[in-house]
N, C-alpha and C positions, 0 to 999 in steps of 0.2 A: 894617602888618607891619614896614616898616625902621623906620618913627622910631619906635615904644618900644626895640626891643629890638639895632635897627643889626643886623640879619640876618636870614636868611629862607630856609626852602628852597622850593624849586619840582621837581616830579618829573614828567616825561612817559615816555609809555608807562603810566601807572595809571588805572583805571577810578574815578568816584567812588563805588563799593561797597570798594575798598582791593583790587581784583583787578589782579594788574600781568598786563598784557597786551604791554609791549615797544614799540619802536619800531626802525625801520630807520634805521641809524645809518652815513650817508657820509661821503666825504672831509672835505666842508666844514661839517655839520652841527652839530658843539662850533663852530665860526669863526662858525657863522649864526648861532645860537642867544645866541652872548656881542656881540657885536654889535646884536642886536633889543637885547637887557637893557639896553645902554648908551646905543642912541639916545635909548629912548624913556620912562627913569626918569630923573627930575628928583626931588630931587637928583640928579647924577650916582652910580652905583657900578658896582663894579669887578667881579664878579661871580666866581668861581670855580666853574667847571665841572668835573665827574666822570663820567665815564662808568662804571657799574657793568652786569654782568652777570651775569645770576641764571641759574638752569636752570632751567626748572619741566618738570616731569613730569607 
């Protein structure tokens, strides 16, 4: 996914039917999450995190 195109998204909180379902999002949860990304992808990247919130009804 990085080496063609040098970028990538990733989304949690989505079901694999494309049903967003959410996630509970803490203090340190964007820290945790850019952290996993960067220990453990080789090459190294720098990851840019968003936190987005939808409404669903």
């Amino acid at each position: 996914m990085l080496n063609k195109h040098q970028e990538g998204k990733l989304y949690f909180g989505v079901k694999e039917d494309g049903t967003v379902v959410g996630q509970e999002i803490g203090t340190d949860t964007l820290r945790t999450i850019s952290q996993a990304i960067s220990a453990y992808i080789e090459p190294k990247v720098y990851p840019v995190i968003r936190q987005v919130t939808y409404f669903i009804y």
